[in-house]
C-alpha positions as CSV (number, residue, x, y, z in Angstrom):
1,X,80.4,83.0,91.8
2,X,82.1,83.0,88.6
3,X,80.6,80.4,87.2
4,X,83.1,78.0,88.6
5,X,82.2,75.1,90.5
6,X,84.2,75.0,94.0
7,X,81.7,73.2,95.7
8,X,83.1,71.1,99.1
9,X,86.5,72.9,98.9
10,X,85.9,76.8,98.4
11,X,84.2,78.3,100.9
12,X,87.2,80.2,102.5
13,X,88.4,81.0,98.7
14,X,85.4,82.8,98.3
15,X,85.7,84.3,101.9
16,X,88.8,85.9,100.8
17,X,87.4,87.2,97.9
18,X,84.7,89.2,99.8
19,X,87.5,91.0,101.6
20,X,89.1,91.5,99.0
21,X,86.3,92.7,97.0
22,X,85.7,95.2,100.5
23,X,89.1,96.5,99.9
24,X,88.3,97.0,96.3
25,X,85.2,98.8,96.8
26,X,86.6,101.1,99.5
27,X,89.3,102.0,97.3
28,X,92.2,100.7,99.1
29,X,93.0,98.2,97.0
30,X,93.1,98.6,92.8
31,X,92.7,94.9,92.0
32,X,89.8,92.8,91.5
33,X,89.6,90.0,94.2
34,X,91.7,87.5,93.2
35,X,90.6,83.9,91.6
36,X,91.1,80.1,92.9
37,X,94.1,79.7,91.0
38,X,95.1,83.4,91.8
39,X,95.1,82.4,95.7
40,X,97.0,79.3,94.8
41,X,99.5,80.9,93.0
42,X,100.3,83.4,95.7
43,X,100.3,80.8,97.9
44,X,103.2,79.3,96.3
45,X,105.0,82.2,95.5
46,X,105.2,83.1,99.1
47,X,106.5,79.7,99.4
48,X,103.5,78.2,101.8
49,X,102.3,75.7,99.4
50,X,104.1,73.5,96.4
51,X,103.4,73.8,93.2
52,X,101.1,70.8,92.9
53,X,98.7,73.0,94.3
54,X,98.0,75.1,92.0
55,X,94.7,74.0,90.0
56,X,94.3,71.7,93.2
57,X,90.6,71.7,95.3
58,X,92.5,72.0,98.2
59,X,91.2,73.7,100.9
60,X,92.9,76.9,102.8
61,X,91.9,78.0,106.2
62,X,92.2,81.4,108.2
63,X,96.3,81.6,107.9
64,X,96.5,81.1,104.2
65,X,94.0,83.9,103.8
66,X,95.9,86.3,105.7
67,X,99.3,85.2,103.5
68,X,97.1,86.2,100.8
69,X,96.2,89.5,102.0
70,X,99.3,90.1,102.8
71,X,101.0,89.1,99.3
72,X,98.6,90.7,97.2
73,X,97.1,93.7,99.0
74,X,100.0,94.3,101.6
75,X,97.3,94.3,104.4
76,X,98.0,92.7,107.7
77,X,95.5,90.5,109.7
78,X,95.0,88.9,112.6
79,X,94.1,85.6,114.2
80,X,91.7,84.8,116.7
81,X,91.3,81.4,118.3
82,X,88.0,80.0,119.8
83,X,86.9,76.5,120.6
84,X,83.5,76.8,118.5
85,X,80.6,79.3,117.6
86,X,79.6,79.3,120.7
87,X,82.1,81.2,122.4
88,X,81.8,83.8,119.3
89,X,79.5,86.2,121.6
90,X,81.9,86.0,124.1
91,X,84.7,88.3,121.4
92,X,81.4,90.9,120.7
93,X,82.8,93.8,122.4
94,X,86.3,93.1,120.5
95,X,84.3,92.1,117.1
96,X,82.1,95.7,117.5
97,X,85.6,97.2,117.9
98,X,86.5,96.1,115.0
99,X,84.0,96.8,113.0
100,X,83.7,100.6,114.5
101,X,87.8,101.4,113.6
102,X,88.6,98.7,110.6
103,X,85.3,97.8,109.2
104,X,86.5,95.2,107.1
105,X,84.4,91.5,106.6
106,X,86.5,89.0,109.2
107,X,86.6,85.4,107.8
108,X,85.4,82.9,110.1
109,X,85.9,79.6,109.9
110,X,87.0,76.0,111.2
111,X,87.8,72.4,110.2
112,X,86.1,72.5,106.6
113,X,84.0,75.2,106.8
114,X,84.3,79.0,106.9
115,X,82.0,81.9,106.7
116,X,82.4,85.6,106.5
117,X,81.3,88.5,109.2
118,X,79.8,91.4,108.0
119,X,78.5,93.1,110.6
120,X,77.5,92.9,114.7
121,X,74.7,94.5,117.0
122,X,76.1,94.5,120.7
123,X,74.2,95.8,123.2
124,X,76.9,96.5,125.7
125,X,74.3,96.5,128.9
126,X,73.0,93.0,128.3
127,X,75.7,91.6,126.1
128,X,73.1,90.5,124.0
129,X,74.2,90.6,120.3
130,X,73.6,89.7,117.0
131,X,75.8,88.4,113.8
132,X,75.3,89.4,110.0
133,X,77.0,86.7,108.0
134,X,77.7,86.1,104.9
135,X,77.2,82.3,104.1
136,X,79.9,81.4,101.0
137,X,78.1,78.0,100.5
138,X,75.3,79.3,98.7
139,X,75.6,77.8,94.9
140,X,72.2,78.7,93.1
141,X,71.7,80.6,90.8
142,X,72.8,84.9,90.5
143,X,69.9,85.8,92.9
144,X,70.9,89.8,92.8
145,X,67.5,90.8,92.9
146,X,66.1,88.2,95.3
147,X,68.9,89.1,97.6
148,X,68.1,93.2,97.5
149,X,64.3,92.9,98.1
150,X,65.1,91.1,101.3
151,X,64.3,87.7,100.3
152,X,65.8,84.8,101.8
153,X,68.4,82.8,99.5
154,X,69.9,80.1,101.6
């Protein structure tokens, strides 16, 4: 969290910078996941965004974070369209796919909100599965420990 307050406006900031922080951590990537103003700034480099919104608590949504990717890490991405979260269990088999050949976090999100995949249980027979996600709303306190003993910090 940074200690910076991007309450109401940056969950898919933060979204990004668990990708990018995946990226970082495998090694395929040698910069540190990229700040607020860091997104901004690529975003207007690219020439997406003016640069008004630079320091701005403007939000940015699925395409912005794949410009991003793309400008600072060179990694590609790909969007998929579905009505609501409801209709998430119906892109398992594709989502597991991913997962087993990419295994990067996948950013999901809509109107104001966005979240972060980290994971899927599919059970091909039944089609019953589950989601692991990461919610980027959380704005407590550093709960590192909490978090690692399995305790619940929502």
């Amino acid at each position: 969290q940074d200690k910076f307050d991007d309450c109401g406006w940056g969950c898919a900031y933060r979204s990004l910078q668990t990708l990018c922080s995946w990226y970082a951590r495998q090694h395929y990537a040698a910069r540190p996941p990229p700040s607020h103003r860091e997104v901004q700034a690529a975003l207007v480099q690219i020439g997406d965004k003016e640069p008004s919104f630079i320091g701005s608590k403007q939000w940015i949504g699925a395409i912005e974070l794949g410009f991003v990717l793309d400008a600072l890490l060179g990694v590609s991405h790909r969007v998929l369209r579905v009505g609501s979260g409801d209709e998430l269990p119906s892109l398992a088999r594709q989502i597991a796919h991913h997962f087993d050949t990419q295994g990067t976090p996948i950013m999901i999100g809509g109107g104001v909100l966005a979240y972060t995949l980290l994971g899927i249980e599919h059970e091909e027979r039944s089609g019953r599965c589950s989601f692991l996600i990461l919610d980027p709303h959380y704005t407590g306190g550093e709960e590192v420990k909490k978090v690692h003993a399995g305790g619940w910090v929502g």
